[in-house]
C-alpha positions in Angstrom: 9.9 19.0 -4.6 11.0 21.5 -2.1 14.9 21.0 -1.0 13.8 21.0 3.0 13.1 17.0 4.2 9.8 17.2 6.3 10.5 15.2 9.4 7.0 14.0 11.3 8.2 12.6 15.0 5.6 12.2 17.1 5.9 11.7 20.7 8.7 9.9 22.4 11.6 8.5 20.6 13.4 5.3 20.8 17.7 5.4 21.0 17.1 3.1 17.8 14.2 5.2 16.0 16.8 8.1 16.8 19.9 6.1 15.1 17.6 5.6 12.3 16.6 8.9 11.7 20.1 10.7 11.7 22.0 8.0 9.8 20.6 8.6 6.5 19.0 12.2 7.7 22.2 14.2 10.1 20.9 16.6 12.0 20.1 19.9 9.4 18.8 23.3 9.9 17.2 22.9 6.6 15.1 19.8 7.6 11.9 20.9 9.3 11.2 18.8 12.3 7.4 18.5 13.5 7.1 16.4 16.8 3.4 17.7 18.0 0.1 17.6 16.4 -0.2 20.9 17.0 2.6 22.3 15.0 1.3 19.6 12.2 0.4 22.1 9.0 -0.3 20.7 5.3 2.6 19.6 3.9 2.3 19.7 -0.1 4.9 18.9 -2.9 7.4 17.9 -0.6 9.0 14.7 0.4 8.8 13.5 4.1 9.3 11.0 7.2 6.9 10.0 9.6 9.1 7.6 12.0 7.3 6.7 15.3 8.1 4.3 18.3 5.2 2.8 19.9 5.6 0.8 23.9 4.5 -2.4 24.2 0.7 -1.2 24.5 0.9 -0.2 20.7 -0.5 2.5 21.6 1.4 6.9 20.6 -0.8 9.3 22.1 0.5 11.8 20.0 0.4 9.4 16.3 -3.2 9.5 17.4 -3.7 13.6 17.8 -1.4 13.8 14.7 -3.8 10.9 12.5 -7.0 13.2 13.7 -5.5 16.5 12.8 -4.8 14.4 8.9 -8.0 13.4 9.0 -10.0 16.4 9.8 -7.5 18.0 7.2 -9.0 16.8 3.9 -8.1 15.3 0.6 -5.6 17.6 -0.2 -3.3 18.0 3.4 -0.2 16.1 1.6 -1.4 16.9 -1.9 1.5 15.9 -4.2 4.0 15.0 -1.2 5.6 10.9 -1.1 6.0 9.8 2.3 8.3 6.9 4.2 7.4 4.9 7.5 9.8 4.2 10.7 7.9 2.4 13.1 9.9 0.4 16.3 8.3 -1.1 18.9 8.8 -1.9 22.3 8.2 -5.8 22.0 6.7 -8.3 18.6 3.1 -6.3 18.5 1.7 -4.0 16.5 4.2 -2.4 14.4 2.9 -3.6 11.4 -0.7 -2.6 11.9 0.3 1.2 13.1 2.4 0.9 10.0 -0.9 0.2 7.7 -2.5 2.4 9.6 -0.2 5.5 9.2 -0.2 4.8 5.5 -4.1 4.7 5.2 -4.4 8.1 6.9 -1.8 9.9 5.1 -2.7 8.5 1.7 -6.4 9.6 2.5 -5.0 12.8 2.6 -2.7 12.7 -0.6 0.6 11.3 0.3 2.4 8.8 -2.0 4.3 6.2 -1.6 7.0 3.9 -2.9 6.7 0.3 -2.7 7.9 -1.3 0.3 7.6 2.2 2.4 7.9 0.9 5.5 11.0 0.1 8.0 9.5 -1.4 10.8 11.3 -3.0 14.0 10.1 -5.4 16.8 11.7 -5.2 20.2 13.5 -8.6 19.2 14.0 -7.1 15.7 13.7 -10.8 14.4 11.6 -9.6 11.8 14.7 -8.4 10.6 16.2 -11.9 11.0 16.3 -13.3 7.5 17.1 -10.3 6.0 20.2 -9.5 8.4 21.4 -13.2 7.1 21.2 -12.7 3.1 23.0 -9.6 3.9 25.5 -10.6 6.6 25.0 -8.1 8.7 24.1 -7.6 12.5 20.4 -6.9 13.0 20.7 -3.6 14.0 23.0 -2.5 11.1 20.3 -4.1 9.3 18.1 -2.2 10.4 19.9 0.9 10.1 20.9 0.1 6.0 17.3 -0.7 5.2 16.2 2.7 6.9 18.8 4.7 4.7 17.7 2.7 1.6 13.8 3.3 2.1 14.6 6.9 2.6 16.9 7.3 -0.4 14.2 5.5 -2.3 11.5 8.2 -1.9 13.9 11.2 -1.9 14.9 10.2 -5.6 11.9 8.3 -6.9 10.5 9.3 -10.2 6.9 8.3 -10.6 6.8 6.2 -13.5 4.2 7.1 -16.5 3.1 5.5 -19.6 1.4 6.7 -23.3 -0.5 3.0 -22.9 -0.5 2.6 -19.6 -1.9 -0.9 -18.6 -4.4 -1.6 -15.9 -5.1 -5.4 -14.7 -8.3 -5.4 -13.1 -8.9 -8.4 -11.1 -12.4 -9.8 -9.2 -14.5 -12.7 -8.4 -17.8 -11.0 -8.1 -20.9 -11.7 -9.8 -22.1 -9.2 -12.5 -26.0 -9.6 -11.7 -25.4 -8.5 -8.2 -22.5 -6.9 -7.4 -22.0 -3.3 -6.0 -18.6 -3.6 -6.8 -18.8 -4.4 -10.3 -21.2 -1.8 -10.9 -19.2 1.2 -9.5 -16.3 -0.2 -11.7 -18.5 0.1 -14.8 -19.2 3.5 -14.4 -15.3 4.3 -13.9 -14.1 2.1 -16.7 -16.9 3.8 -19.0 -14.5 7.0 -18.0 -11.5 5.7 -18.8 -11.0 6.4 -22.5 -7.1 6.8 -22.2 -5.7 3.5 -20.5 -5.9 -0.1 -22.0 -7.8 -2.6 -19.4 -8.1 -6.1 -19.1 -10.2 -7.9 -16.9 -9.3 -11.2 -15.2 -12.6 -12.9 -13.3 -11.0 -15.6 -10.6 -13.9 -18.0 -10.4 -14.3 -20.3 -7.5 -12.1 -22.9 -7.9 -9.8 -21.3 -10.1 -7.2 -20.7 -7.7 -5.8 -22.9 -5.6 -4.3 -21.0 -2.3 -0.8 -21.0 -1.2 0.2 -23.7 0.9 3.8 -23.2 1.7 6.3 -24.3 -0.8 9.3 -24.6 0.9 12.0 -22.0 -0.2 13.4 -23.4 -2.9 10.9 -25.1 -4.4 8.7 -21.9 -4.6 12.3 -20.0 -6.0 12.7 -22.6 -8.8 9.6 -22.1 -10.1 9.6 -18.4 -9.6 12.7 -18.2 -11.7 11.0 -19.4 -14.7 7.4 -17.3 -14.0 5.6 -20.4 -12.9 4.2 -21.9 -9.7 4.0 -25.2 -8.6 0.1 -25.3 -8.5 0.2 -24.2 -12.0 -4.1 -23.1 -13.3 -5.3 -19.8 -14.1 -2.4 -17.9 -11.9 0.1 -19.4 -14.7 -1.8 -18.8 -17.9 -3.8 -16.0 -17.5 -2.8 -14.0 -14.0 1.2 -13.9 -14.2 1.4 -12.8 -17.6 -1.0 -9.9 -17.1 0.3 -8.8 -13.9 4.4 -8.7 -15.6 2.7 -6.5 -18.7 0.6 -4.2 -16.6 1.0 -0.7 -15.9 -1.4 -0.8 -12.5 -3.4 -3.6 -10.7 -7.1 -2.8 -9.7 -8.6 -5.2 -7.4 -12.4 -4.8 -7.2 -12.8 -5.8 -3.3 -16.1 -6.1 -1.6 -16.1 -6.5 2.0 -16.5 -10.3 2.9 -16.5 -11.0 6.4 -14.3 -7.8 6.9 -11.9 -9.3 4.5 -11.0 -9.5 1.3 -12.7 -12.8 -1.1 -10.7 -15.8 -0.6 -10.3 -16.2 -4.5 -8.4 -12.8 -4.4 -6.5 -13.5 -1.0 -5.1 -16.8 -3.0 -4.2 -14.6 -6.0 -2.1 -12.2 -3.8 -0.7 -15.7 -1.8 0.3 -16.8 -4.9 2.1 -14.0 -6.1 4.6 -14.8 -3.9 5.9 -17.3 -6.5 6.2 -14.8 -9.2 7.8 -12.2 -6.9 10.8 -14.7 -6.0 12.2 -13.4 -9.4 10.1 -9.9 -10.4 9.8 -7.2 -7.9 6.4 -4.6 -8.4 7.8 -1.8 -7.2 7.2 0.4 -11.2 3.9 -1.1 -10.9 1.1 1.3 -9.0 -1.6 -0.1 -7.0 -5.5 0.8 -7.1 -8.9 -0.6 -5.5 -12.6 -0.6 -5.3 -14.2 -1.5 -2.0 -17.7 -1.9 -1.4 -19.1 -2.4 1.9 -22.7 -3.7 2.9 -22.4 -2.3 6.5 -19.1 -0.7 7.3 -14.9 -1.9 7.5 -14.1 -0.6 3.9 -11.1 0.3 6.1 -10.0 -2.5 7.1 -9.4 -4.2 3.7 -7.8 -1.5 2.3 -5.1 -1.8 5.3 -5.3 -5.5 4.4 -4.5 -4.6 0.7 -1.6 -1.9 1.8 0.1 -4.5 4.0 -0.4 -7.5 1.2 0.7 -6.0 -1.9 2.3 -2.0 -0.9 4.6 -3.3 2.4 5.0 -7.0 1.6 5.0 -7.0 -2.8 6.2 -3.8 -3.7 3.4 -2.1 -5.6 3.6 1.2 -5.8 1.0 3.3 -4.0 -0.6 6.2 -5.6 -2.4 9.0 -3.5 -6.1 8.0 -3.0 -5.7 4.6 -4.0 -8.6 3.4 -3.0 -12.4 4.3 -3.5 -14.8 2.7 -0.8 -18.3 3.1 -0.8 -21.1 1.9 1.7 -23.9 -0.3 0.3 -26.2 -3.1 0.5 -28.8 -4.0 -2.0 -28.1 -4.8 -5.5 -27.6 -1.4 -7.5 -27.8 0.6 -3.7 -24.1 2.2 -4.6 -25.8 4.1 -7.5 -28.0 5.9 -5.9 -25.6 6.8 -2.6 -25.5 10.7 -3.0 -22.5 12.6 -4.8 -21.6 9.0 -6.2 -21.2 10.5 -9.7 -18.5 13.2 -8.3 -16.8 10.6 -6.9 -16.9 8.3 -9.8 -15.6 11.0 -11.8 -13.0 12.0 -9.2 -11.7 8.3 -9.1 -11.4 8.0 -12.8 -9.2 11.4 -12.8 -7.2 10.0 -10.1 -6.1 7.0 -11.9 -5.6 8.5 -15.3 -3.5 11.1 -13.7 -1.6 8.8 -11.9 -0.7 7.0 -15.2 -0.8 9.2 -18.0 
């Protein structure tokens, strides 16, 4: 990585966003500052900051200019470059869906990122409540420390690889019919280097998360269980601790994610009272019969990048458009991009 610290600021700045940036990054000649989308070039091998305030509209004209000017860049516009988040808002909305969103667009484009990559604010900054507690600090000082942390996390990471790497693949599809399922034969029947086990979550498998208090949820997190016990406790926690990466085969149900593999991820919160994901990487295949492919993998960032830790490599997810049974075969290029997933993930692990 190149020694300059690529600093992405668009539009107007927050006093706080502002205290954020200089504490862990003082003002530098070295550090290249980009606050319009018209100074925004590709950015490649590097690591860099995209911190952004939003008002209480949600809405940064200039976020949006700079997200079209990624897009339009292709693939490759942050090829090898690991990225951090600052979003602060103006009041309790939105900072976490501009924060899903930033990270969709830029790892569309080839940025990387650590787990937890985001430090996001309200205008309250009572997200930041139970944290500033278990710390003892002030909520702006909070705020500040976890800033420095996130950025000291990307600027030293080393992304972890494996001679057996691992991959959990986890779905509730049905093989006869399923899009999904089909694309992820044709990448598995690719993947000659990485050990894979699959893990179907059958209706009724799982029973969904319904609130543990605290420390009843700790006490069995401590000891790799959950209170529900079933398939999460003898099949799903002990493959998730010895994998490498988690695949989630994801078609688009009511512009969601299947409940069976919403429960999985509720119930992980159990398991991550004690273990923390953030050496394991994060990978999906959505399928879409119409369109919103988009939306669930902004779902999955927020669930399991932001909120569990997983780590999340560039292009982490492959989505696809189709209906019928056996439709995603036949969707041209398919087989490049097949090919071009496979070589992602092997890459990314080898």
């Amino acid at each position: 990585m190149k020694d300059k610290m690529m600093i992405i600021c668009p539009g107007e700045t927050s006093p706080l966003l502002e205290d954020m940036m200089n504490n862990p990054i003082p003002k530098d000649p070295k550090n290249l500052w980009v606050r319009k989308s018209s100074h925004l070039r590709p950015i490649q091998n590097r690591r860099f900051l995209m911190a952004v305030s939003i008002d209480s509209s949600g809405i940064n004209l200039e976020l949006m200019a700079m997200l079209q000017t990624i897009a339009k860049g292709g693939p490759d516009y942050f090829s090898g470059s690991m990225a951090a988040v600052y979003v602060v808002g103006e009041d309790e909305l939105f900072t976490k869906s501009i924060a899903r969103k930033i990270i969709f667009y830029l790892n569309r484009a080839g940025a990387s990122f650590v787990g937890r990559p985001v430090v996001e604010t309200t205008g309250s900054m009572k997200n930041l409540a139970h944290v500033a507690l278990s710390r003892q600090l002030s909520l702006r000082d909070t705020c500040l420390t976890l800033s420095e942390e996130l950025l000291h996390r990307t600027l030293t990471d080393h992304p972890p690889k494996k001679e057996n790497p691992r991959l959990l693949v986890l779905y509730s599809s049905n093989w006869n019919t399923s899009n999904t399922l089909m694309l992820w034969s044709k990448i598995k029947a690719r993947l000659q280097h990485i050990q894979i086990q699959e893990i179907h979550i059958e209706n009724g498998s799982v029973r969904d998360c319904i609130g543990c208090p605290y420390k009843t949820c700790r006490h069995y997190g401590q000891q790799k269980r959950c209170y529900y016990g079933g398939i999460m406790i003898t099949d799903v926690y002990p493959a998730i601790l010895s994998c490498d990466a988690l695949l989630l085969l994801c078609p688009n149900y009511n512009d969601a994610i299947s409940a069976n593999l919403s429960a999985v991820i509720n119930r992980l919160t159990a398991l991550f009272r004690k273990t923390q994901f953030y050496d394991k990487y994060l990978f999906s295949l959505i399928v879409s019969g119409h369109s919103g492919s988009d939306l669930l993998a902004e779902q999955l960032i927020s669930a399991l990048a932001i909120n569990k830790t997983f780590r999340l490599p560039a292009h982490f997810s492959m989505m696809e458009t189709a209906n019928d049974p056996g439709e995603v075969l036949t969707i041209p290029g398919i087989g490049q991009r097949i090919d071009l997933f496979a070589q992602q993930i092997e890459r990314t692990l080898l």
